[in-house]
N, C-alpha and C positions, 0 to 999 in steps of 0.2 A: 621363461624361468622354470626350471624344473624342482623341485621340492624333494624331500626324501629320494633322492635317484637311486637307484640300480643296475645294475649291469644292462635287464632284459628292456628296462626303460631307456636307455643308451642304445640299445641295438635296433629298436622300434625305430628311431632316429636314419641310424646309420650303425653297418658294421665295421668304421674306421674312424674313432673320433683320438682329438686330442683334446687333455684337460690341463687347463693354464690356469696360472695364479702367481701373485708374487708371493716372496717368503712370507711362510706361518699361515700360509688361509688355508692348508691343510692337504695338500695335493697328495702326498704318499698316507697321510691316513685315510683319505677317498679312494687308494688303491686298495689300500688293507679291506677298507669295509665293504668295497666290491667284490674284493676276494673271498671274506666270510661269508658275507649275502650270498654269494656261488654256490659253498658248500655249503651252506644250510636251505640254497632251494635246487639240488644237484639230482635230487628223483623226480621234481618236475620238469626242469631244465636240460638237463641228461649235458650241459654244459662244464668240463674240467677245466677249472680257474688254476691257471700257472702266473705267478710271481716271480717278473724278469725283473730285477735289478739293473741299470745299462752303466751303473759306474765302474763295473770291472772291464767293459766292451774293449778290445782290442783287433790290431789287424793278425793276430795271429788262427783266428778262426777262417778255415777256409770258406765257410758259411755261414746265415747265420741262425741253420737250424740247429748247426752243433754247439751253437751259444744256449738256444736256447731251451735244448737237450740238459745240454750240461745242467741248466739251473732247475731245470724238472726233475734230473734225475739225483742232485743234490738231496731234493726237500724229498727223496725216498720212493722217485716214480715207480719203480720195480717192473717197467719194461724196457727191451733195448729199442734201440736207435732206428728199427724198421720198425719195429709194431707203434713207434712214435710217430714214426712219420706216417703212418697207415692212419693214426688216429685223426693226424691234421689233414691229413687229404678228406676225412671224411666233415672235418667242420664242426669237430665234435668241441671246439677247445674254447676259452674266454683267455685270451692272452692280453698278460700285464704287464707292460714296461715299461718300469718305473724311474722317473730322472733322466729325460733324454737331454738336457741340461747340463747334468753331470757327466757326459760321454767326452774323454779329451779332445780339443779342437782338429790335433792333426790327425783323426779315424775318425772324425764327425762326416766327411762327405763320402767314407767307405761304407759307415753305418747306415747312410741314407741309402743310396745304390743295393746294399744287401739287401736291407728292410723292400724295397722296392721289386728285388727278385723272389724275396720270402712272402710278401702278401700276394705279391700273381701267381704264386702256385699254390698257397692254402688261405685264397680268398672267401674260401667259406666259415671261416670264423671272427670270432668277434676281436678286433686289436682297441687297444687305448692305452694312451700313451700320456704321461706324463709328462711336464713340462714349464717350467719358468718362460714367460712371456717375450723376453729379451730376443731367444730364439726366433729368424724369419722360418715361418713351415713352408715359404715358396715352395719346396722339392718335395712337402706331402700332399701334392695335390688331391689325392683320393681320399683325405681326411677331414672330418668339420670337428673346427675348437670350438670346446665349452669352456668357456670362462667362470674359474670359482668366484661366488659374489660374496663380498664382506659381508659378517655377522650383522643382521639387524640387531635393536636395542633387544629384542625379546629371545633372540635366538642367544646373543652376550647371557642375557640374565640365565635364561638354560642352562647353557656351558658352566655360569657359577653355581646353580641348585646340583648341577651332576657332580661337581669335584669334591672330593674329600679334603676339608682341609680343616686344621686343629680340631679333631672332632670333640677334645677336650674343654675348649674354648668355644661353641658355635656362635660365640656374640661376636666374634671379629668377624668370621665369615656372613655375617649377617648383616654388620655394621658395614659392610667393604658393598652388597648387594645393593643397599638402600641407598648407599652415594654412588653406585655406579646406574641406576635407576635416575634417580632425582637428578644425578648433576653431571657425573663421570663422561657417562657416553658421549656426552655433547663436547665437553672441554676436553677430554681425549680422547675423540675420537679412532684418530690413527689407530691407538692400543687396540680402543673396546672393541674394535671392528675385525680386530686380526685373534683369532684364535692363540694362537705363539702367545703373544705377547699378554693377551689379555688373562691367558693362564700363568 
C-alpha cells in the first residue's frame, strides 16, 4: 500500500506502471496530481510531465510519437518534433496517459503494438497509464498495475472537511459529517468509499 504517492515513488517501483480502479476512485485526478506534483518538484527532478489524453487515439497517426507530440505541443511545448524527440531519447519525460479504457475498441490492439514500439525506443522515462479494470493488460507485459484502494472512513471524512459546501449554512455540512462518521460509512458503504459519489 502506498500512501500519498508520487510520480518519483511510482518510479522507485518500476518505470512502467498501470493505475486501475473502477469509476469515481479517482484515476484521472491521480493523473492530474502527478502531473502537478511533476511541476512543482521539476528543479529536483529535472522530470517534463506531459498529459496524454488516449480518448482522441486513432489509426490515423502514423506513430505514436506524433500523438503524443501533438498533445505536448497543444498544452504550448514550444519545441518541434526533433528537439521532442531528442528530449525522449534522453529520458527526460514523466509520460501520462490518461484513459486507455476510453481508446475505441477497433484501434485498441493498434494502440497496444505502437505503445510497445514507443516504450522500446524511449524506455528511459517514466509511462503510467491510466485505466478501468475491465481491460486484460496481458499485451503490457513490461507494466506492474497499482490498484486505487477505496477511501477509508478517515480518509471519507477528509474528502468532507476539504469540500466547500453551503458555506452559508456549515450545520448541514456538519450534520451530513457526523452521520457519515457514526452511521453512513458502514450502511453505504459502496458511496462513502468512492470519491464520485461520496462527493
Amino acid at each position: 500500500t502506498i500512501r500519498d504517492v508520487t510520480a518519483d515513488i511510482l518510479s522507485d517501483c518500476t518505470n512502467f506502471v498501470i493505475i486501475t480502479g473502477t469509476g469515481g476512485l479517482g484515476k484521472s485526478m491521480m493523473m492530474r496530481h502527478l502531473l502537478l506534483e511533476c511541476i512543482e518538484q521539476y528543479k529536483i527532478t529535472e522530470k517534463l510531465p506531459i498529459f496524454i489524453p488516449l480518448k482522441d487515439f486513432d489509426d490515423t497517426y502514423d506513430d505514436l510519437i506524433e500523438y503524443v507530440y501533438e498533445k505536448f505541443d497543444t498544452l504550448g511545448g514550444g519545441i518541434d518534433l526533433e528537439e521532442f524527440e531528442n528530449v525522449l531519447l534522453e529520458g527526460r519525460c514523466l509520460l501520462l496517459f490518461d484513459g486507455l479504457d476510453e481508446i475505441h475498441s477497433s484501434v485498441r490492439k493498434l494502440f497496444e503494438k505502437k505503445l510497445d514500439i514507443f516504450s522500446d525506443k524511449f524506455s528511459a522515462n517514466v509511462f503510467i497509464i491510466s485505466s478501468r479494470p475491465a481491460m486484460s493488460f496481458i499485451a503490457f507485459n513490461r507494466f506492474t498495475v497499482f490498484e486505487l484502494r477505496p477511501f477509508d472512513k478517515s480518509q471519507a471524512l477528509g474528502l468532507i472537511d476539504k469540500l466547500e459546501f453551503r458555506i452559508d449554512e456549515p450545520s448541514i455540512k456538519a450534520a451530513f459529517r457526523k452521520k457519515l462518521d457514526e452511521e453512513l460509512y458502514y450502511t453505504h458503504k459502496e458511496f462513502a468509499e468512492n470519491p464520485l459519489l461520496l462527493t
